[in-house]
Backbone as CSV, one residue per row, in Angstrom:
resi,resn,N_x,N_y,N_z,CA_x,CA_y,CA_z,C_x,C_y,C_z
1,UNK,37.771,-8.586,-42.524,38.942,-7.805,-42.875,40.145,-8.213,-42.036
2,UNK,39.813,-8.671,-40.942,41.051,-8.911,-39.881,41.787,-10.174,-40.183
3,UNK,40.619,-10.934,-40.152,41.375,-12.657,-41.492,42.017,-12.490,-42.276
4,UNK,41.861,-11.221,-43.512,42.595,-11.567,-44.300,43.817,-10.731,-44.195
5,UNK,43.834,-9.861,-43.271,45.070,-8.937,-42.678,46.195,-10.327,-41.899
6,UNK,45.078,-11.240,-41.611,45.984,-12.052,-40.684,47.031,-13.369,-41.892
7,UNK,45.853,-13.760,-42.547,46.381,-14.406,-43.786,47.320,-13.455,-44.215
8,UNK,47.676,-12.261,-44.935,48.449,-11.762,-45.775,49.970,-11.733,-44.285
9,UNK,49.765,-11.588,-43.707,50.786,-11.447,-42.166,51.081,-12.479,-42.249
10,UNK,50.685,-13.965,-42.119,51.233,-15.052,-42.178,52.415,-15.438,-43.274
11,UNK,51.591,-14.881,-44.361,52.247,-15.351,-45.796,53.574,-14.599,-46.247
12,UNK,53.836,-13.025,-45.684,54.631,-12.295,-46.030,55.993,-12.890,-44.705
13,UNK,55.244,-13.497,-42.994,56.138,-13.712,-42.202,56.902,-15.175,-43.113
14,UNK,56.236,-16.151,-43.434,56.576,-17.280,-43.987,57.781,-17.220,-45.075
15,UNK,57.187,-16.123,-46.092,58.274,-15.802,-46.773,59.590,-15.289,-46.673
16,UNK,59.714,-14.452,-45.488,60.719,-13.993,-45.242,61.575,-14.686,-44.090
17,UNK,60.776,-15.557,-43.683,61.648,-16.424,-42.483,62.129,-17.687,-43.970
18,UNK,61.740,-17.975,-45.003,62.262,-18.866,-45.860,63.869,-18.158,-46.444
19,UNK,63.378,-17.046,-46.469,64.811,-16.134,-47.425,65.398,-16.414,-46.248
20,UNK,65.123,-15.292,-44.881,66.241,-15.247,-44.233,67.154,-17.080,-43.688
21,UNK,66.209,-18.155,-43.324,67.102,-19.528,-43.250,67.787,-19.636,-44.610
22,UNK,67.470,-19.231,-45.564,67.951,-20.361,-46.722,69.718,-19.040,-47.210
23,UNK,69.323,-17.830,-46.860,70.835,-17.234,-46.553,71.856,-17.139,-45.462
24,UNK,71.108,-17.830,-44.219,71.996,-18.346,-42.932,72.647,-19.950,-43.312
25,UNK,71.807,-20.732,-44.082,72.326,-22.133,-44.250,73.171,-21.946,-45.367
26,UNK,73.468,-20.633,-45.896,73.978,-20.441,-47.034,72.729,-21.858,-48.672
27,UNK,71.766,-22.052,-48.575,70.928,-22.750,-49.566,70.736,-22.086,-50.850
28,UNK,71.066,-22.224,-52.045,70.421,-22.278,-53.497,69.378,-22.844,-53.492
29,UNK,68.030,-21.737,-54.179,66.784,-22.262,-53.825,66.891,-23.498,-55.640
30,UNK,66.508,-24.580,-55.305,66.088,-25.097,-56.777,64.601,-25.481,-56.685
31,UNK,64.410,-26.522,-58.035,62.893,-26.721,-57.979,63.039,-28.204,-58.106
32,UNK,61.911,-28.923,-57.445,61.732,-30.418,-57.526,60.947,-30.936,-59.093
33,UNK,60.421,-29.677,-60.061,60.059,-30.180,-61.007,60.665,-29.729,-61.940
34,UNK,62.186,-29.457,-61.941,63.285,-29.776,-62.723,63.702,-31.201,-62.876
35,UNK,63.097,-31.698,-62.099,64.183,-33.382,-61.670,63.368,-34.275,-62.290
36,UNK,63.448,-35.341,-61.984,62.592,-36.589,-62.069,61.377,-36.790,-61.519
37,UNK,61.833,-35.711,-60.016,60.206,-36.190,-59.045,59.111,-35.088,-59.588
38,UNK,59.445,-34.895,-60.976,58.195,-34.109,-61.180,56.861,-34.173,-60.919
39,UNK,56.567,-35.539,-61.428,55.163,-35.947,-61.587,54.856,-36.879,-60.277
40,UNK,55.709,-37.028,-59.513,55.611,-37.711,-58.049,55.338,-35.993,-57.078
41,UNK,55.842,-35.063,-57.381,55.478,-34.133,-56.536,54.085,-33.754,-57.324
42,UNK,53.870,-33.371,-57.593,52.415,-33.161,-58.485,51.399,-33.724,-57.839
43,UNK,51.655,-35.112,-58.311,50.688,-36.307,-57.704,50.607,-36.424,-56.182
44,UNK,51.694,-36.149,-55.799,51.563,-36.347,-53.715,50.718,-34.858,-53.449
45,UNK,50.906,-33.760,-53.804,50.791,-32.481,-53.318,49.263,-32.420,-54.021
46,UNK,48.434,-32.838,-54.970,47.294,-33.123,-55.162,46.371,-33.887,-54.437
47,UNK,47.323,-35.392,-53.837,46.394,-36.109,-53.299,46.361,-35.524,-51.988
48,UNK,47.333,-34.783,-51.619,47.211,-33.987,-50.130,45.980,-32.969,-50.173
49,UNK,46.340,-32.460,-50.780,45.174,-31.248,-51.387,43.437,-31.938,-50.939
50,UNK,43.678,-33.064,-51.612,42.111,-33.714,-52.253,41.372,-34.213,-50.669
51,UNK,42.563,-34.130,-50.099,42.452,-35.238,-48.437,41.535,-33.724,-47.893
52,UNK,42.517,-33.084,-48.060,42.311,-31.875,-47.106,40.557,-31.728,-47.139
53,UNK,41.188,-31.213,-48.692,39.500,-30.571,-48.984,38.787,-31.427,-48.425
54,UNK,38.386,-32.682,-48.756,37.689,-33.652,-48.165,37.451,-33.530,-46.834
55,UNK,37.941,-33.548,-46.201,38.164,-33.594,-44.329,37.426,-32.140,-43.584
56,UNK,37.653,-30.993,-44.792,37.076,-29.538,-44.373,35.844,-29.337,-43.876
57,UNK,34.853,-29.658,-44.931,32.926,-29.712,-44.021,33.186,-30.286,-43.063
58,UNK,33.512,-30.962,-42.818,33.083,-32.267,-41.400,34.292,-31.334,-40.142
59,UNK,35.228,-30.749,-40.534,35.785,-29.845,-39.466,35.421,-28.673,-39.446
60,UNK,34.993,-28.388,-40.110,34.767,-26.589,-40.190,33.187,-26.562,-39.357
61,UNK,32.141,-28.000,-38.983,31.049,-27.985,-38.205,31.939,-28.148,-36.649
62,UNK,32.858,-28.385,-36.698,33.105,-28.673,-35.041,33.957,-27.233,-34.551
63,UNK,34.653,-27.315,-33.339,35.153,-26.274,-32.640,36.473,-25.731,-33.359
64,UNK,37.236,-25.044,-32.993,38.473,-24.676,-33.359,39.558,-25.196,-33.291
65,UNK,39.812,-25.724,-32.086,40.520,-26.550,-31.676,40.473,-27.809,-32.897
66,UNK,39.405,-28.799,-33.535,39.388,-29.452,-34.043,40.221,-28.611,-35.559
67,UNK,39.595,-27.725,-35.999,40.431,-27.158,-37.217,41.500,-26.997,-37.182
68,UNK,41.945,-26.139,-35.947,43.406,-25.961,-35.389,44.569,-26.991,-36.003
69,UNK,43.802,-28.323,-35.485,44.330,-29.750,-35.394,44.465,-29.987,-37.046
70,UNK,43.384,-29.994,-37.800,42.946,-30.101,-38.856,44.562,-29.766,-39.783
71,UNK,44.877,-28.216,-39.684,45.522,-27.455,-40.275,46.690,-28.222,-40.051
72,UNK,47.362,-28.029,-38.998,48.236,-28.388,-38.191,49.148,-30.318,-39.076
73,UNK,48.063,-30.848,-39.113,47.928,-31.870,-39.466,47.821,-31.634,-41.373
74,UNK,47.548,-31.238,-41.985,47.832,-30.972,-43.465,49.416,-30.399,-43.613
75,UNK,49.946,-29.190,-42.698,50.947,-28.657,-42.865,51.942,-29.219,-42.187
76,UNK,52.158,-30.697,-42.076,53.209,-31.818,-41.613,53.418,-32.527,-42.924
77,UNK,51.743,-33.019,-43.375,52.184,-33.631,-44.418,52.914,-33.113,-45.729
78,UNK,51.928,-31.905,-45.862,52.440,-31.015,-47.399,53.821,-30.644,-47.244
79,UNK,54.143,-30.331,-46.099,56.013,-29.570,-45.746,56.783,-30.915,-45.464
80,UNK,55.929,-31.983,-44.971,57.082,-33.161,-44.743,57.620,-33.955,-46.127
81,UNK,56.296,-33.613,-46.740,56.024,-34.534,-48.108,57.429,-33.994,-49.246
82,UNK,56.986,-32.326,-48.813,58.156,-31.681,-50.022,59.360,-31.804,-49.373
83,UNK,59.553,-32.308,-48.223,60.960,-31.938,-47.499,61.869,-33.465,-48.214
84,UNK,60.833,-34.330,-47.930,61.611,-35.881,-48.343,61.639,-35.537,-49.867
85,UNK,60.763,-35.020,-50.677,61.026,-35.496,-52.064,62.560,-34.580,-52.215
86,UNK,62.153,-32.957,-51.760,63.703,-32.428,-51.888,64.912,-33.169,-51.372
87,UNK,64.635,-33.763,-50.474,66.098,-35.060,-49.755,66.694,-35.701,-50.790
88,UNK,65.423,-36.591,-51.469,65.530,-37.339,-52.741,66.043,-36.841,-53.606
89,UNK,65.094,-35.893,-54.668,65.379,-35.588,-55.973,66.476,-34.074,-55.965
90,UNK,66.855,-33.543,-54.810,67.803,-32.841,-54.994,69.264,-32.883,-53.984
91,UNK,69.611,-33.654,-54.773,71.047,-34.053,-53.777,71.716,-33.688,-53.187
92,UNK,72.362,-32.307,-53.899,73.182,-31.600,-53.787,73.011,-30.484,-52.851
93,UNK,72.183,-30.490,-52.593,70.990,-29.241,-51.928,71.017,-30.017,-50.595
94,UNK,70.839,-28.520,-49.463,70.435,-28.627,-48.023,68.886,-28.296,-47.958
95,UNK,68.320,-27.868,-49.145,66.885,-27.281,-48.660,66.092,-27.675,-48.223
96,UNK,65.854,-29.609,-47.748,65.050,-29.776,-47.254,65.081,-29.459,-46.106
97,UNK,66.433,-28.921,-45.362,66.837,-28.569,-44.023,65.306,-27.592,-43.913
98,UNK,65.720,-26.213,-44.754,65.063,-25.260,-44.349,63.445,-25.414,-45.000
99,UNK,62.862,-26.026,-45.243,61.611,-26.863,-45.125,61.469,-27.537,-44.246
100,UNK,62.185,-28.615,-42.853,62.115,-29.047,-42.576,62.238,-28.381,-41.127
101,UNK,62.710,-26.960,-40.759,62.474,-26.001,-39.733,61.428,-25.006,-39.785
102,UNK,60.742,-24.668,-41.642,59.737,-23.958,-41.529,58.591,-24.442,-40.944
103,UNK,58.914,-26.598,-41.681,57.426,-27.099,-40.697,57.325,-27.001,-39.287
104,UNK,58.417,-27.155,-38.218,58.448,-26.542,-37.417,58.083,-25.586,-36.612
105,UNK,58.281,-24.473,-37.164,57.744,-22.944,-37.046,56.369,-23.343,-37.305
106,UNK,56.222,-23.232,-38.724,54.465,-23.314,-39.104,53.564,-24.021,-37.433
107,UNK,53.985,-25.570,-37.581,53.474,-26.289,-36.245,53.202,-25.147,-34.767
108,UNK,54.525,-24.809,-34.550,54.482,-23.813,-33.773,53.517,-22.695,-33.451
109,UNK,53.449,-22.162,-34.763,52.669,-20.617,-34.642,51.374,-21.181,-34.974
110,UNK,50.548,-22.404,-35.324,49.843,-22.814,-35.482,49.059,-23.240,-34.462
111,UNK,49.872,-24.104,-33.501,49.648,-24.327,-32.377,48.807,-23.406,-31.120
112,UNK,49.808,-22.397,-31.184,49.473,-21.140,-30.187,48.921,-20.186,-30.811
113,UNK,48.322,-20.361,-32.303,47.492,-18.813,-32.887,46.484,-18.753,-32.294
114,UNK,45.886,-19.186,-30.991,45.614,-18.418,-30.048,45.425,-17.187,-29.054
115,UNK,46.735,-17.506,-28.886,47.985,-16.748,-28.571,48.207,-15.427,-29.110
116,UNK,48.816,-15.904,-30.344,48.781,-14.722,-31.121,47.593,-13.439,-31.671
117,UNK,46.944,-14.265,-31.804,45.419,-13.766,-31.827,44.999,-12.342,-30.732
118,UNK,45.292,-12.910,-29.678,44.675,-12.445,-28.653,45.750,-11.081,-28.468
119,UNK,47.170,-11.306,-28.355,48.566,-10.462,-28.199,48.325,-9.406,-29.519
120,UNK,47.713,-9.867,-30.868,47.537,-8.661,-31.494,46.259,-8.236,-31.349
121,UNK,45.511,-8.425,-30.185,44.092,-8.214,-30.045,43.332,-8.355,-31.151
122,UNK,43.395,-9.527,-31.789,42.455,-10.241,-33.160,41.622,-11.342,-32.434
123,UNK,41.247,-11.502,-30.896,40.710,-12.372,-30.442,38.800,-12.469,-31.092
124,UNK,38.413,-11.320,-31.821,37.109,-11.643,-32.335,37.288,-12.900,-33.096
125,UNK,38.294,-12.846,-33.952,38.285,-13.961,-35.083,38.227,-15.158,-34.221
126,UNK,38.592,-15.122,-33.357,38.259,-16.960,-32.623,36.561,-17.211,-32.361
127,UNK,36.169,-15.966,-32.266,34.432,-16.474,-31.899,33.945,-16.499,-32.716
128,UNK,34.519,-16.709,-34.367,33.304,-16.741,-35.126,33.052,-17.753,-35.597
């Protein structure tokens, strides 16, 4: 129950740190599969996907730290991946800015969910 309290906490902080940058940079949110890079975002954000999954058994037998890394390391590529195609296929647009500070953050709170863990006293979830 505390995982998925922690998942839904992640996802609602993520979202709202996206609104609040993208109305400080003053950003119009658009979409990359309006454009051309339709089927290039598709195809990158699948083969990311396929890596991941792949890579999961063989990390999910080792420590945390290794998953930690694991994660950490998917959410560079998937946020770096969409940050360049938005560079590309949307010109006019700053949004890869604010993709390109969420990976940031993400890295960040990823890093030390440790940390966090422990400060909202959710430190069981690390021993399991």
């Amino acid at each position: 129950m505390e995982f998925l309290v922690l998942i839904i906490v992640l996802i609602i902080l993520g979202f709202l740190l996206e609104k609040i940058i993208n109305k400080l940079l003053g950003v119009e949110m658009k979409k990359i599969s309006e454009t051309s890079g339709k089927n290039v975002d598709r195809w990158g954000r699948g083969i990311i996907l396929v890596i991941f999954l792949c890579t999961l058994p063989f990390v999910i037998t080792k420590d945390t730290n290794v998953m930690k890394w694991d994660w950490i390391l998917y959410l560079i590529l998937l946020l770096g991946f969409q940050s360049i195609l938005e560079w590309k296929y949307l010109k006019n647009s700053k949004q890869y800015v604010t993709t390109l500070i969420l990976l940031m953050l993400s890295v960040i709170i990823m890093y030390n969910i440790e940390y966090f863990l422990q400060l909202f006293g959710w430190s069981s979830l690390l021993n399991r």
